[in-house]
C-alpha positions, 0 to 999 in steps of 0.5 A: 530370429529364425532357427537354422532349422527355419532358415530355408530355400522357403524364405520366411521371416515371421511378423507378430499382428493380428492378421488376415485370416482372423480379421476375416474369419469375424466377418459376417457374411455380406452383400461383399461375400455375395459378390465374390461368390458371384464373380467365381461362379459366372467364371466357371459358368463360362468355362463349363459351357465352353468345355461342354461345347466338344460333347454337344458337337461330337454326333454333328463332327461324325457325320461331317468328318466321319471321324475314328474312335482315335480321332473321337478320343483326341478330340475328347481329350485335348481340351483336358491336356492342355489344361494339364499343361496350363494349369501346372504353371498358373499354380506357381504364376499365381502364387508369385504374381497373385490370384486376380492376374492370373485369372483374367490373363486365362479368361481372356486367353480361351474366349479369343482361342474357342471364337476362332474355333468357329473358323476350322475346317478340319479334325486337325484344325479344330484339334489345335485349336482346341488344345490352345483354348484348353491352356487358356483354361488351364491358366484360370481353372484352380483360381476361382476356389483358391480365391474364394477358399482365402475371402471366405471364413472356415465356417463357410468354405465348403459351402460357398465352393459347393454353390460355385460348383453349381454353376459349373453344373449350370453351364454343362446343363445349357449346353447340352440344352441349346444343342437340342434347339440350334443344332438339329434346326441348322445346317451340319457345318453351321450349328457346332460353329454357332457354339464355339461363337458363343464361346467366345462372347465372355471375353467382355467378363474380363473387364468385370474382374479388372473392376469388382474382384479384389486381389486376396489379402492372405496373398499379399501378406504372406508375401510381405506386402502389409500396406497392399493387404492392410488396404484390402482389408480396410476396403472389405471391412468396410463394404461389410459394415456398409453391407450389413448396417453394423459395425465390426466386433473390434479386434481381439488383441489376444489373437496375435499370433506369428505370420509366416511371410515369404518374401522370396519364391516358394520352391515347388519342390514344398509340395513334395517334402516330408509334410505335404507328400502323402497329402499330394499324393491322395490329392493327385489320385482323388482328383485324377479319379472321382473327375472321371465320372463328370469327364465321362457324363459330359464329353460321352453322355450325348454319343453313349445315349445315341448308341442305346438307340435314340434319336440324336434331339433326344440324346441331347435332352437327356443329357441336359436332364442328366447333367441338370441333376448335378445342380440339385446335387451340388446344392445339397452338398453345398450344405452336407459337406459342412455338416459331414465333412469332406471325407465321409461326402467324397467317398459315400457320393462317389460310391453311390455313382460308382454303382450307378456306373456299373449299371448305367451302360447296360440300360435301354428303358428310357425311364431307367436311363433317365433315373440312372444317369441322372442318381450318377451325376447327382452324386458323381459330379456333386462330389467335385466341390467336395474334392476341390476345397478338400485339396485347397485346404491341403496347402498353405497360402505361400504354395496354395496356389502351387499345390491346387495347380499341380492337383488339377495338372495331374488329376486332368491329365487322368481324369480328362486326358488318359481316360477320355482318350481310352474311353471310346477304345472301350466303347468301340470293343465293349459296348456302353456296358462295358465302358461305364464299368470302366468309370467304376473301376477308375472311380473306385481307386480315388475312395480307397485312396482318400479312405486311406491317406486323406485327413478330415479338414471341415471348420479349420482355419486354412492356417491351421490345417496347412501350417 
């Protein structure tokens, strides 16, 4: 029987087995593994170029609708705001209804809402649609890495995040890329619609995940549904086998062990108790702070580079090469963050982008614009694998979903939201100098707090380090 102690708002029974996470953890990696890898990277290829859509289409909405540094900063950071408001929610739907739900109900939402975006005509019109796509994103956002963080064994977390996160690089590089052939080759009032209709065709990957992507085994077990998670993991054992041509180790029956199991809702207010507040707190402040450089790099890039006195196609150019160096960057630390760790990768990364930052806006040599920019969003935007699965493995599997979804409500709402809101204020009064000393400074606080509050989780078991 549970203690007083144990018995409370939580819900938890326990149940003795041989459970999920070690029946995953001797997997090897398989043709299965690969795909699950694939199916979160195609998602946030898609949702990366539809939130690099807005940097790619700022210069053309200036001209067209002469827009204000106020309207600038809304159009800049609505998309960021509502993913604050969707994403809050998709943590606590997630962890009550499951991870796969979730997903496809956020992807299907934002591709119909960004194909509509096409149709606006006016800075109100695209603002509101804007805002309605970006919920959309929210209610998808955390779940990709969540998932992946409970298919995948501690050995090869970090890693497989990092490859994901390439994808998102990916998507933010094409954008920029097909803006410097469609735009300048199209009417004013015709390429950026082109754009949110592209945006809009991944409605059909929705289909794909309804048919490849299993809903994660350590999610059903922690609610108590034994026959779900026990079919789950008899169909992933068995792709394995079939995958790999050999069988599975057999079971080690000494690793039984106790199975937290919540059979009613988690409160949200566990992320707050005793045990997980000061790991919230640096989550929240990390996220909201390191995201900052990529917000900048990829709604600004394109506007900042202009004013240095480039030609518009060149802007785009560059920030495709720029951006494009942040694929290289989250390869390699793909691969560093499990040799490192999380600490010691978020802050020597973000500090190197931080300095980058400092200079960046002060440049006007091509080539030095081009080095500059592209060291800070090798390191700056290489970093955020590092932060995701870092504030994964912060939290249990029963308030995973919960504590991912706050993290990434908060930390938008700073890093996508306040901050790109304020930013062309700073650009406006301070010049490009002034506005990336802007990003330094923000970047800076996410070091100290992670140096001072954040505990080292590389090569632990998820049930471990969040017990």
């Amino acid at each position: 029987m549970t203690s007083p102690a144990n018995a409370t708002a939580e819900a938890q029974t326990v149940r003795t087995g041989i459970g999920v996470a070690e029946r995953l953890e001797r997997l090897p990696m398989s043709g299965f593994h690969i795909l699950i890898l694939a199916l979160a990277c195609l998602a946030w290829l898609i949702e990366a170029f539809d939130i690099g859509l807005i940097g790619v289409v700022l210069p053309s909405l200036h001209k067209l609708w002469h827009l204000t540094p106020k309207e600038t900063g809304s159009l800049a950071a609505i998309t960021a705001l509502g993913i604050v408001l969707g994403v809050v929610p998709t943590g606590i739907l997630a962890d009550r209804f499951g991870r796969k739900k979730v997903l496809m109900a956020g992807m299907a939402w934002y591709t119909i809402v960004t194909g509509l975006t096409a149709l606006a005509g006016s800075v109100t019109t695209l603002i509101a649609l804007r805002f309605l796509a970006g919920f959309g994103m929210g209610l998808m956002f955390p779940v990709p890495y969540a998932m992946v963080s409970e298919f995948v064994s501690s050995g090869h977390r970090g890693r497989f995040t990092g490859i994901m996160d390439s994808f998102l690089s990916l998507g933010y590089f094409v954008s920029p890329a097909l803006a410097a052939f469609i735009i300048p080759n199209t009417g004013l009032d015709v390429g950026w619609r082109i754009f949110f209709i592209l945006g809009g065709v991944p409605i059909v990957y929705v289909a794909l995940l309804w048919w490849l992507m299993p809903e994660s085994p350590r999610w059903y077990e922690v609610k108590g549904r034994y026959r779900e998670a026990e079919a789950v993991m008899a169909q992933i054992e068995a792709k394995v086998e079939a995958s790999t041509g050999h069988p599975l180790p057999p079971l080690d029956k000494e690793q039984f062990r106790p199975i937290a199991v919540s059979r009613e809702r988690v409160p949200v207010a566990t992320i707050f108790n005793r045990v997980y507040l000061k790991r919230t707190i640096m989550c929240w402040i990390v996220l909201g702070t390191t995201f900052f450089i990529f917000y900048a790099i990829q709604l600004f890039m394109p506007t900042v580079v202009s004013r240095m006195g480039f030609t518009l196609t060149t802007a785009f150019i560059f920030t495709s090469i720029i951006v494009g160096a942040s694929i290289v960057g989250k390869i390699i630390e793909a691969w560093v963050v499990e040799i490192w760790g999380r600490k010691p990768v978020i802050i020597s990364f973000t500090l190197i982008a931080l300095i980058c930052a400092l200079f960046f806006g002060f440049l006007r040599n091509p080539v030095l614009v081009l080095l500059i920019g592209a060291a800070m969003s090798f390191f700056g935007i290489s970093v955020d694998p590092a932060v995701k699965i870092y504030v994964a493995e912060n939290y249990p599997t029963r308030v995973r979903g919960t504590g991912v979804g706050f993290t990434e409500g908060v930390g938008r709402l700073i890093a996508g939201a306040i901050a790109p809101f304020y930013f062309p204020l700073v650009l406006a009064r301070f010049g490009t100098g002034g506005s990336f000393v802007f990003v330094a400074l923000v970047a800076l606080i996410g070091v100290i707090a992670v140096w001072i509050l954040g505990e080292e989780t590389k090569g632990q078991l998820l049930e471990e380090v969040s017990p």
